[in-house]
N, CA, C and O of each residue as an XYZ file, in Angstrom:
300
protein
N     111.605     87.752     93.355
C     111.214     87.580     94.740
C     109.715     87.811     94.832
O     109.127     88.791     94.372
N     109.198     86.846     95.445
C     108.037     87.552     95.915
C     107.352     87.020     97.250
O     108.127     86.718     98.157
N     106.087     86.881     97.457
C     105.404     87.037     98.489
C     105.740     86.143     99.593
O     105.556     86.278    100.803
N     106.385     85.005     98.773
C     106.008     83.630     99.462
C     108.083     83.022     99.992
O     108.544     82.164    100.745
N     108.676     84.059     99.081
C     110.034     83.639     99.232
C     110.675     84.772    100.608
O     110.610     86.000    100.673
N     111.215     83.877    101.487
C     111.151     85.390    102.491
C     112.717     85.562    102.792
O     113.600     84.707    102.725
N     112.806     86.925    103.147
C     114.099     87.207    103.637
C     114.307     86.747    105.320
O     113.373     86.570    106.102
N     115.577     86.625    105.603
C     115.848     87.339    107.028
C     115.077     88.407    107.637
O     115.749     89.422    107.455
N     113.760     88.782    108.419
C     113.164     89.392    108.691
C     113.674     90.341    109.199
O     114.400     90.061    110.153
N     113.568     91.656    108.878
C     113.620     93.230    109.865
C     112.336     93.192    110.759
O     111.202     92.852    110.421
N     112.827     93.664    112.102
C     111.838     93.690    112.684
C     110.786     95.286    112.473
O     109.744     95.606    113.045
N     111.579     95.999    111.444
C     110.697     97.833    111.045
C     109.303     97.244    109.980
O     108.516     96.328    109.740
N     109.815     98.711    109.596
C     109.157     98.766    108.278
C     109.333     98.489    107.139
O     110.066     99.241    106.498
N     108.752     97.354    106.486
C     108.989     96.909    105.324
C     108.777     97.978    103.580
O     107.911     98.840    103.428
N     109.620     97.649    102.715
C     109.189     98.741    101.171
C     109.036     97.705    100.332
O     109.947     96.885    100.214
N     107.970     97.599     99.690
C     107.486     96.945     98.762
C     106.821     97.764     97.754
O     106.284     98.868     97.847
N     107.022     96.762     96.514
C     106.556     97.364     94.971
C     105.345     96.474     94.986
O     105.393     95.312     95.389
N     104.298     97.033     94.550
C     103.052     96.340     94.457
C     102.749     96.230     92.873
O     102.715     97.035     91.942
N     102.554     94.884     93.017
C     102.344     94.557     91.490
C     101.098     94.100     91.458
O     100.553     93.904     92.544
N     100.261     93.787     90.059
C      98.954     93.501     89.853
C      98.338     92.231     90.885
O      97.250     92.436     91.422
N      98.910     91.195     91.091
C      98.140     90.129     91.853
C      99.443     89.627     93.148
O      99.481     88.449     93.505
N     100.393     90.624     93.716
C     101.411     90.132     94.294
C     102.091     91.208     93.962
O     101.832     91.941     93.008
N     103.626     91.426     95.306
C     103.899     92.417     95.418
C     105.413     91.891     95.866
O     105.671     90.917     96.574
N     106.425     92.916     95.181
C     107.614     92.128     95.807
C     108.595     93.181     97.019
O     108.566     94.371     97.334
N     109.211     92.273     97.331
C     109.795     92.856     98.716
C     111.200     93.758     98.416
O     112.235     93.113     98.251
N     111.248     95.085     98.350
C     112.269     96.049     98.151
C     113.414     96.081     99.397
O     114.636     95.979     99.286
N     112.556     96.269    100.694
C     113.528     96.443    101.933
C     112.815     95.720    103.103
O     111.966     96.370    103.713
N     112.997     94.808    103.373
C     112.866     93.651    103.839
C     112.082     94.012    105.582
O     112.795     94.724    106.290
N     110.692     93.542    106.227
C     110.564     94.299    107.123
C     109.326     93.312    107.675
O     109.147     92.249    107.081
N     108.616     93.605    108.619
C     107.246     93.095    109.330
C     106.184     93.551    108.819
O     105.259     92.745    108.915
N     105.922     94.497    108.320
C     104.921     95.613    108.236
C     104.748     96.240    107.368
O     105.867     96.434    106.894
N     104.039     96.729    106.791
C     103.736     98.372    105.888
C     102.507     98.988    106.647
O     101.887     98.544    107.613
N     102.345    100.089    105.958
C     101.476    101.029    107.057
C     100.489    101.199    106.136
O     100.802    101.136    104.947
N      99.107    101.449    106.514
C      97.817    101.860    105.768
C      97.754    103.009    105.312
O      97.380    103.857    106.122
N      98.041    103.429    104.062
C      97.973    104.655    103.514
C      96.873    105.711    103.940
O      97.031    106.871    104.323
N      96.036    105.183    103.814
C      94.508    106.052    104.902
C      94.651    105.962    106.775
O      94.560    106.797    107.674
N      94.886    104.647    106.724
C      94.536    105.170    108.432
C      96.094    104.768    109.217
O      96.062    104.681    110.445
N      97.319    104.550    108.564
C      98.504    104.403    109.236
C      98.525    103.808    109.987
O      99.368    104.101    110.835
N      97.563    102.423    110.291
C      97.776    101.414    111.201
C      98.819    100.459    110.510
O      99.006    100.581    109.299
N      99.575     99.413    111.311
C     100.991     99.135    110.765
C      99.788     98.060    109.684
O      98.580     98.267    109.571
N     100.487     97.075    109.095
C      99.558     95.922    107.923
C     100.620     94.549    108.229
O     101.507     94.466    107.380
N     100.660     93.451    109.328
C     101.559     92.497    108.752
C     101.969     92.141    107.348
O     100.990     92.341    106.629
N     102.789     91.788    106.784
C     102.800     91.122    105.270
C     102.343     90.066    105.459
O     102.281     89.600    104.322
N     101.898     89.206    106.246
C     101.093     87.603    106.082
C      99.690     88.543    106.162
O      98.932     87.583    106.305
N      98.973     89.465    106.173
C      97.993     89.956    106.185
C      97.311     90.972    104.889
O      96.149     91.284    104.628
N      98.370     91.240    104.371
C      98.363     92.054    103.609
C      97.224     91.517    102.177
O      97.396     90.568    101.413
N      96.454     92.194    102.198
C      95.163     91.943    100.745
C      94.981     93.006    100.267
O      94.071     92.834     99.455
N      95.258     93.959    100.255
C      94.639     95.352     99.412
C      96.010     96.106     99.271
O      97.030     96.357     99.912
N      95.472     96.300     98.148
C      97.089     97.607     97.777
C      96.593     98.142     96.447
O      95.729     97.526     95.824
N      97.185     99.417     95.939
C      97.410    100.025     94.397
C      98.284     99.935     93.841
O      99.314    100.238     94.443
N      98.386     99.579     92.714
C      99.677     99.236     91.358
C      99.508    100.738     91.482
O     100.188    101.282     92.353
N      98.698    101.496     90.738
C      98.734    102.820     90.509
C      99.265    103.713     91.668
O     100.309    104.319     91.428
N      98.824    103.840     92.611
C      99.683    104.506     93.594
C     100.539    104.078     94.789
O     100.617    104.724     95.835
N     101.221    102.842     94.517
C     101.928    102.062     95.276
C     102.059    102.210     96.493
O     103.095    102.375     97.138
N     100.689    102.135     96.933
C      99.677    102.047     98.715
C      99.004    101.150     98.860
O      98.150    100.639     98.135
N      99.616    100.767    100.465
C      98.801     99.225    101.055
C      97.739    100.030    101.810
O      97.822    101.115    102.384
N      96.608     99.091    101.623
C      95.139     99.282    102.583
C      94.636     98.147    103.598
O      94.465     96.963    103.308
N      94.436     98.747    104.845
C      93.938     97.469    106.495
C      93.325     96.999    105.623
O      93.877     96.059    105.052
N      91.976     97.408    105.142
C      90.828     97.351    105.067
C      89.930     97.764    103.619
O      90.131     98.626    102.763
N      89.051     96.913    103.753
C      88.163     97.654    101.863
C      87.496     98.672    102.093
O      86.816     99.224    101.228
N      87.610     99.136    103.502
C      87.131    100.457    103.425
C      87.904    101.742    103.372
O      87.590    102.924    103.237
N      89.214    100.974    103.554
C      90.356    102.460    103.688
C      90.816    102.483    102.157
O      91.420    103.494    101.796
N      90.577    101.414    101.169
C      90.186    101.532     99.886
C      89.408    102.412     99.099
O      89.741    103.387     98.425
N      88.186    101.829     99.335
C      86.836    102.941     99.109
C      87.205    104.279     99.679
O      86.893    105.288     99.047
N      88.023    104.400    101.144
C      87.846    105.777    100.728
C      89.109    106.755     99.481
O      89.022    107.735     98.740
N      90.140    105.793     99.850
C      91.301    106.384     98.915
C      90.576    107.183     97.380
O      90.625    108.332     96.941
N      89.818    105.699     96.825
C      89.305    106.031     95.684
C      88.147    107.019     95.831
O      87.748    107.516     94.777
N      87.635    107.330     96.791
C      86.762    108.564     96.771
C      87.919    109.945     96.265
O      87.827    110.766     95.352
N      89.001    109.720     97.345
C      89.574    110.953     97.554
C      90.451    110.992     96.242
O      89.823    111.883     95.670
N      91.306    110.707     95.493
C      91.894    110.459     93.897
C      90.920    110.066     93.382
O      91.431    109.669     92.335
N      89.571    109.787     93.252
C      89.211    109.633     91.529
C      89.539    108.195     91.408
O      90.652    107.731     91.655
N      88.353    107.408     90.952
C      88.629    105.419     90.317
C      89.862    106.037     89.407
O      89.962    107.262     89.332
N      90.836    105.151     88.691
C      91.377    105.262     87.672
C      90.695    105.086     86.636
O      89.653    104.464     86.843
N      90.860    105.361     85.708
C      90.072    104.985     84.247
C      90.595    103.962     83.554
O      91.744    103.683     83.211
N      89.192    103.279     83.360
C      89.534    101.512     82.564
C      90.242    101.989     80.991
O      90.595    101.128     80.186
């Protein structure tokens, strides 16, 4: 499954596994929430997330700050 194949929509909160370039759909939903600032994230909107800590981000700045606050990962 992934981004582009869709379920029967929930109108909640969606659980997704985030994978390197695409992310697949666990529990089927509208939304995920911004790990930094908990604003909801449509899934037709969705561009930022971590493989490593399997968190969606609004924004490249609620990014930047994640990685301030954990440490870049190491290449």
């Amino acid at each position: 499954m992934n981004r582009f194949e869709r379920f029967p929509e929930s109108q909640g909160e969606a659980q997704l596994q985030y994978l390197d370039a695409d992310f697949r759909i666990v529990r089927p939903g509208r939304f995920v929430r911004c790990a930094v600032t908990g604003e909801p994230i449509a899934l037709d909107d969705l561009h930022y997330w971590s493989v490593d800590l399997q968190e969606a981000y609004a924004t490249p700045e609620a990014v930047a700050q994640r990685l301030a606050e954990v440490g870049r990962p190491k290449a």
